[in-house]
LOGUDREN-63979 format. One record per residue: x, y, z of N, C-alpha, C in turn; chain; residue in three letters; residue number from 1. Coordinates in Angstrom, 1 decimal. Layout:
% residues N
(site (X Y Z) (X Y Z) (X Y Z) 'A' 'ALA' NUM)
...
% end
This chain:
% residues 117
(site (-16.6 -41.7 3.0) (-16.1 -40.8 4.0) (-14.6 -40.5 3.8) 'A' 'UNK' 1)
(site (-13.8 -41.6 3.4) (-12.5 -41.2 2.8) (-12.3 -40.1 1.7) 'A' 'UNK' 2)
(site (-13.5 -40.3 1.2) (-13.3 -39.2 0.0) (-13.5 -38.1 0.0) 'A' 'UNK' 3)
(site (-14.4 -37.6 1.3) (-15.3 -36.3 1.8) (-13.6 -36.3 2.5) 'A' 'UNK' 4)
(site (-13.2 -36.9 3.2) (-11.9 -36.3 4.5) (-10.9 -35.8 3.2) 'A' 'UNK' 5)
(site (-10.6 -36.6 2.0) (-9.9 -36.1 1.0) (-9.9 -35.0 0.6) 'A' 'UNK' 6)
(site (-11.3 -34.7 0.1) (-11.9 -33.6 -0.6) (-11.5 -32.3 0.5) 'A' 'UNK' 7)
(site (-11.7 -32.7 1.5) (-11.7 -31.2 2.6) (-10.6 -30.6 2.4) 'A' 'UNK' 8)
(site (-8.9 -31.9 2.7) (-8.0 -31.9 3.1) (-7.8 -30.7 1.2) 'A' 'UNK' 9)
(site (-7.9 -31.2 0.3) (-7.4 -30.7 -0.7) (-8.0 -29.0 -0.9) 'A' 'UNK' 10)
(site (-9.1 -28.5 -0.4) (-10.1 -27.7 -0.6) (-9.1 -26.8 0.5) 'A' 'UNK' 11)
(site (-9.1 -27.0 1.9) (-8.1 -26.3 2.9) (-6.7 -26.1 2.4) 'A' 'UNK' 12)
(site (-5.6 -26.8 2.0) (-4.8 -26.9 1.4) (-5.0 -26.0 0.2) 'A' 'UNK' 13)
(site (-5.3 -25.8 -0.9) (-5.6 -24.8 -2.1) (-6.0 -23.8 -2.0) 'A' 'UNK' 14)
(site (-6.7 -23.3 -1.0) (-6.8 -21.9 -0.3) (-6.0 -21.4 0.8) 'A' 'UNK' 15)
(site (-5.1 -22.3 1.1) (-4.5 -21.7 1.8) (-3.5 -20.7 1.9) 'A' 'UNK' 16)
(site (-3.2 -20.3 0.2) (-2.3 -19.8 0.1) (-3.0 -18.2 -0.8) 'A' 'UNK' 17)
(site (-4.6 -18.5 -0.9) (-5.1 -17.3 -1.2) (-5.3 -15.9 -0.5) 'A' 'UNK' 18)
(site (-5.4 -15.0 -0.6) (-5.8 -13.8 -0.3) (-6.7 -13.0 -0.9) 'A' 'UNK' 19)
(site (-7.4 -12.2 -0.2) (-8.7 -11.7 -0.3) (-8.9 -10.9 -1.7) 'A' 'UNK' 20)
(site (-7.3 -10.4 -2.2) (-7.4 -9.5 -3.2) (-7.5 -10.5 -4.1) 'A' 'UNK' 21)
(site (-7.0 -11.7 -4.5) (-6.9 -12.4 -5.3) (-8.8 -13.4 -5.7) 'A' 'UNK' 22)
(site (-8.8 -13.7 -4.1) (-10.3 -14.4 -4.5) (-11.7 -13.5 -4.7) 'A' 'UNK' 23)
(site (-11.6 -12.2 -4.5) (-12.3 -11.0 -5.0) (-11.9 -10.1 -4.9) 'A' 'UNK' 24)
(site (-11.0 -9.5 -6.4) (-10.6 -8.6 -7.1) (-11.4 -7.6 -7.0) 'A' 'UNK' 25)
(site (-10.8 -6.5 -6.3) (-11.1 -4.8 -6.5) (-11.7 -4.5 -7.7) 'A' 'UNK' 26)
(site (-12.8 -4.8 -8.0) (-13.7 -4.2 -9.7) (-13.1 -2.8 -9.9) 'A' 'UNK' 27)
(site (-13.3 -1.8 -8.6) (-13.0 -0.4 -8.8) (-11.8 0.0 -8.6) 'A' 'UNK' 28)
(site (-10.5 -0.5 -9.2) (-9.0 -0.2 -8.7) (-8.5 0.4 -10.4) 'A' 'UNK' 29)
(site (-9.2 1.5 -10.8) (-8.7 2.2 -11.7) (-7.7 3.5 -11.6) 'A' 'UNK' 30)
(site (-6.5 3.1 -12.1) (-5.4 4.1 -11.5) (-5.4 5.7 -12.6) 'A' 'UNK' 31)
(site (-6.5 5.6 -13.6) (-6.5 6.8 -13.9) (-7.5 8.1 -13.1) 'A' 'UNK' 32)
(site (-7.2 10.1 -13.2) (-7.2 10.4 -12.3) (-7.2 10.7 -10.8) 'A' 'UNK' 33)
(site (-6.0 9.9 -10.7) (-5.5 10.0 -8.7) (-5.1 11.3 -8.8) 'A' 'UNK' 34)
(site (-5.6 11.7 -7.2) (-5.6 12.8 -6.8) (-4.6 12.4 -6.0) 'A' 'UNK' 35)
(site (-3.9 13.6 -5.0) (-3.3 13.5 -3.6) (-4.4 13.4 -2.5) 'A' 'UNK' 36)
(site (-5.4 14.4 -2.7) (-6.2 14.8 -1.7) (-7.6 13.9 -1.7) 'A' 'UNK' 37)
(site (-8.0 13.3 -2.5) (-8.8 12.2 -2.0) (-8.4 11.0 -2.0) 'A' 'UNK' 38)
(site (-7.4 10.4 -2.8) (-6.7 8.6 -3.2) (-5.4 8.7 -2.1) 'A' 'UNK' 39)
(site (-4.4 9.5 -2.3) (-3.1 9.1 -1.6) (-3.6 10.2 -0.1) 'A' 'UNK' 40)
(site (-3.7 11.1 -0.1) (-3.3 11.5 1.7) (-4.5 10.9 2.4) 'A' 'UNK' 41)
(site (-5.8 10.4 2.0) (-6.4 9.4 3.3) (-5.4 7.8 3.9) 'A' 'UNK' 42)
(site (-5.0 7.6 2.4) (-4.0 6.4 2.9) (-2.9 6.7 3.9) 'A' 'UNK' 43)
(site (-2.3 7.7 3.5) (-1.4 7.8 4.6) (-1.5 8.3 5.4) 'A' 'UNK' 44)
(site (-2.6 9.4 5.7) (-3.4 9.1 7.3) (-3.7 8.0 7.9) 'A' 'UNK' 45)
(site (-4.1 7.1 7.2) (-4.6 5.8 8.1) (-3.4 5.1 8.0) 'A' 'UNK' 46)
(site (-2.5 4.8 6.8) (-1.3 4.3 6.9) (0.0 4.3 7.9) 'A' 'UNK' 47)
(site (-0.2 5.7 7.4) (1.8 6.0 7.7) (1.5 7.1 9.1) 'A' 'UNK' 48)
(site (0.8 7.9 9.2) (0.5 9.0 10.3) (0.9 8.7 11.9) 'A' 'UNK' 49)
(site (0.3 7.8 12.1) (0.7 7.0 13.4) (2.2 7.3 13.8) 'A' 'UNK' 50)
(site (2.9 6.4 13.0) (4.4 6.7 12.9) (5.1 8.2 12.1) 'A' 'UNK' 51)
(site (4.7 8.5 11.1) (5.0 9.8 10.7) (4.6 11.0 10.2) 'A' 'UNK' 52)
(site (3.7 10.8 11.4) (2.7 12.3 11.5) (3.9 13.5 12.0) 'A' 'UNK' 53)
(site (3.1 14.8 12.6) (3.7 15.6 12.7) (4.6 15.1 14.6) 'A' 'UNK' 54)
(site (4.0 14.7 15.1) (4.2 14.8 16.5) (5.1 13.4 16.8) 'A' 'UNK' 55)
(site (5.2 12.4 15.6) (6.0 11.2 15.6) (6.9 11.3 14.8) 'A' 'UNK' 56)
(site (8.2 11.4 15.0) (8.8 11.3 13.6) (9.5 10.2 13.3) 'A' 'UNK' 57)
(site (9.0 9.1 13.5) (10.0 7.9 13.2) (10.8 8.2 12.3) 'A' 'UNK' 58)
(site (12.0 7.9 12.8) (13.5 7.6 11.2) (13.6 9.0 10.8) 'A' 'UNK' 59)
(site (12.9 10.3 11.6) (13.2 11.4 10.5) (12.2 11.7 9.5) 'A' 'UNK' 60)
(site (11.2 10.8 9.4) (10.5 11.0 8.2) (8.8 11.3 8.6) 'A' 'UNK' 61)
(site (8.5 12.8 8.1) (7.3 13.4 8.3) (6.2 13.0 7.2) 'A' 'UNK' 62)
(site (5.0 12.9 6.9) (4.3 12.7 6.0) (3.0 13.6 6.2) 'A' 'UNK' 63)
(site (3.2 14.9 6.9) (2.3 15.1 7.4) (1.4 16.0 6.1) 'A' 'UNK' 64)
(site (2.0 16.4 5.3) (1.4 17.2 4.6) (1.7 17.3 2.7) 'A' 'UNK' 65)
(site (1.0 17.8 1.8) (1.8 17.6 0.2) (3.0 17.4 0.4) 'A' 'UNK' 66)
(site (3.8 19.1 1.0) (5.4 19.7 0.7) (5.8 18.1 1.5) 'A' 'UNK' 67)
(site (5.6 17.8 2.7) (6.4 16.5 3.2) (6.5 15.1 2.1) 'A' 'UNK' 68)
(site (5.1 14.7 2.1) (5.2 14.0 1.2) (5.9 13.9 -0.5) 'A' 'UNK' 69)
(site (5.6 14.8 -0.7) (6.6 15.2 -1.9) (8.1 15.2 -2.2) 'A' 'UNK' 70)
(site (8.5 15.7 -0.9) (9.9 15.3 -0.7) (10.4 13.8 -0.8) 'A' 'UNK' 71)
(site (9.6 12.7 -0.1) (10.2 11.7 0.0) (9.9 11.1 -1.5) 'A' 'UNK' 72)
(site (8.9 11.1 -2.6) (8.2 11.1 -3.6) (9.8 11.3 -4.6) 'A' 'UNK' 73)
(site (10.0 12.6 -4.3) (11.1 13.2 -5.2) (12.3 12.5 -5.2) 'A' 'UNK' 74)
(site (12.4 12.0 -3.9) (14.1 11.4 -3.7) (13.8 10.1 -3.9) 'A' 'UNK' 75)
(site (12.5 9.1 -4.3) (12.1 8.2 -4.4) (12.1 6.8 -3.9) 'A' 'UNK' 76)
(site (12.4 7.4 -2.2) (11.9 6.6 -1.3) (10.7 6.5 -0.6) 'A' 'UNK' 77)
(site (9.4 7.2 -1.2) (8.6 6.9 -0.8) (7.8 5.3 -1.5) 'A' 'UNK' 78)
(site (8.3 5.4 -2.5) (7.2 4.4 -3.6) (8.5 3.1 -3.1) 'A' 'UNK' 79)
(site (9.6 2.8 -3.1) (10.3 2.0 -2.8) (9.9 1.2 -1.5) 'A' 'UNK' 80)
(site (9.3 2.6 -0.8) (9.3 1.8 0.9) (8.1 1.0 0.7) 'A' 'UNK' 81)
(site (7.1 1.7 0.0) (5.7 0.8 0.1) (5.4 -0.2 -0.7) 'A' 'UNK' 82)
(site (6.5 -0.3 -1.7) (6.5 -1.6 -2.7) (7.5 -2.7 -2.3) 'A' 'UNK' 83)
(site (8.2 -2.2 -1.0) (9.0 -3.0 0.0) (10.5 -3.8 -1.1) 'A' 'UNK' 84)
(site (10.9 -2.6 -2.1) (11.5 -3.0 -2.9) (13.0 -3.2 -2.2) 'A' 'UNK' 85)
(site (14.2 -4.0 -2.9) (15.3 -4.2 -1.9) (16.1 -2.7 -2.2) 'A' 'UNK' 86)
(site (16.8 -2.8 -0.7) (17.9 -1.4 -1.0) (16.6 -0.5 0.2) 'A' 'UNK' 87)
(site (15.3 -0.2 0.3) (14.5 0.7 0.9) (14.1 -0.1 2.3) 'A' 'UNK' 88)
(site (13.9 1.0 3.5) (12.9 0.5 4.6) (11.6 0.1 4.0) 'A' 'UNK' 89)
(site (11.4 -1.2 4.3) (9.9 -1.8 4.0) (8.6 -1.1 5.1) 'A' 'UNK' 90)
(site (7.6 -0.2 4.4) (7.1 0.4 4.8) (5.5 0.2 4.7) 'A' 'UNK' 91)
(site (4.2 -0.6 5.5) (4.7 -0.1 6.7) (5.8 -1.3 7.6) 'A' 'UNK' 92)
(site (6.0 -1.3 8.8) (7.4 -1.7 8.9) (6.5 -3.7 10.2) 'A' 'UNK' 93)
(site (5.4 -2.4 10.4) (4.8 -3.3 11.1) (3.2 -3.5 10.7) 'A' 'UNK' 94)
(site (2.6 -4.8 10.6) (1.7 -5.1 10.1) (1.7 -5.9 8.4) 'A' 'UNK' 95)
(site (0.9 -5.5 7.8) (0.9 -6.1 6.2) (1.0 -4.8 5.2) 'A' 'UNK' 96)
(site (1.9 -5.2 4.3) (2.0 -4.6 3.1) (0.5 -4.0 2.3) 'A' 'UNK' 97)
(site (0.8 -2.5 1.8) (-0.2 -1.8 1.4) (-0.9 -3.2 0.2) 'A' 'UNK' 98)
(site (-2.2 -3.1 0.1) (-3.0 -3.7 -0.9) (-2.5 -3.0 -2.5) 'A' 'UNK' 99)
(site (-2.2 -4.0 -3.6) (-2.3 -4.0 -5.3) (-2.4 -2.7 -5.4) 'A' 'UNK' 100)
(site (-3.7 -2.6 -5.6) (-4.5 -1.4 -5.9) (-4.3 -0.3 -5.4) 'A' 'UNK' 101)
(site (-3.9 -0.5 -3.7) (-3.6 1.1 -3.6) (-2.0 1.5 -3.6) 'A' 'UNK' 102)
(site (-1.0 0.6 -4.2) (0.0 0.8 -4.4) (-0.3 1.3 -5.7) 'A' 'UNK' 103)
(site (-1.0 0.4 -6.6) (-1.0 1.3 -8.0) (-1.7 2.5 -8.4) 'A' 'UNK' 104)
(site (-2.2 2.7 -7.7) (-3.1 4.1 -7.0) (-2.0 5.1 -7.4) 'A' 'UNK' 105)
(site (-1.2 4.8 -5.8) (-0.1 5.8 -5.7) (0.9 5.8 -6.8) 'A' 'UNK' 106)
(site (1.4 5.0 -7.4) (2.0 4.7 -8.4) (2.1 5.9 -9.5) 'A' 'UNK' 107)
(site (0.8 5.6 -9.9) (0.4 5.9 -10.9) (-0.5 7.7 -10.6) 'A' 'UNK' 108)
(site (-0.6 8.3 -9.4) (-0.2 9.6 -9.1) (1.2 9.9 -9.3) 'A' 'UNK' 109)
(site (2.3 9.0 -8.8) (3.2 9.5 -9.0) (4.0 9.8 -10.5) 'A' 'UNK' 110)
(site (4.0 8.6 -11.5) (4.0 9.0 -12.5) (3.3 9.7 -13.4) 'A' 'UNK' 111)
(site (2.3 10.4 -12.8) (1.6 11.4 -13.4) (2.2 12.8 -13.0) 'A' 'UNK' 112)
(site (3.2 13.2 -12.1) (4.1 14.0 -11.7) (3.6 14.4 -10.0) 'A' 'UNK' 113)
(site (2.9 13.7 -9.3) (2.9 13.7 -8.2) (1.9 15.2 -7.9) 'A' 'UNK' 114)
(site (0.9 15.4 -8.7) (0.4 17.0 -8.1) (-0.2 17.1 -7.0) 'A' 'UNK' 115)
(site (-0.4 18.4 -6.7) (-1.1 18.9 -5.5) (-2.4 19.1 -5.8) 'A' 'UNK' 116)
(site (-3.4 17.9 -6.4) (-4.4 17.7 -6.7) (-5.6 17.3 -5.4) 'A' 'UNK' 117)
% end
């Protein structure tokens, strides 16, 4: 029984520090052909809209549409805020950090030149 209470203690302990992306990996998180219009603007509907949709404008900052999005893209605080890099507002500001994959999603739209795809 000491060794079953051990075994638990070690098995809770070792996952405790896992997460869901880590203990099953996105099979489908392939960052070639990202669009805006079906990969990145549902994200930030469900993402960022709340706070910087048209009718919210937290901080100043709109996301409502390409031309909005693009701007912040161009001055390159959009990819800063969501990679919560230092120097940028960590974005979103409240809740958990965007998932791997859909950061390298957007990423990798962006270094494709960010189209209106």
């Amino acid at each position: 029984s000491l060794l079953f209470i051990i075994s638990l203690f070690v098995l809770i302990v070792g996952c405790e520090s896992d997460n869901m992306e880590d203990l099953f990996p996105d099979s489908d998180c392939s960052t070639a052909n990202i669009s805006f219009s079906a990969d990145v603007k549902p994200v930030i509907q469900v993402q960022c809209n709340h706070c910087h949709g048209a009718l919210i404008e937290l901080g100043g900052v709109v996301l409502e549409n390409y031309a909005d999005v693009k701007g912040w893209v161009d001055n390159g605080r959009f990819l800063g805020a969501i990679k919560h890099l230092p120097g940028f507002s960590p974005m979103p500001q409240v809740g958990t950090m965007l998932d791997d994959c859909t950061i390298a999603k957007i990423e990798s739209w962006i270094e494709d030149g960010a189209p209106d795809n």
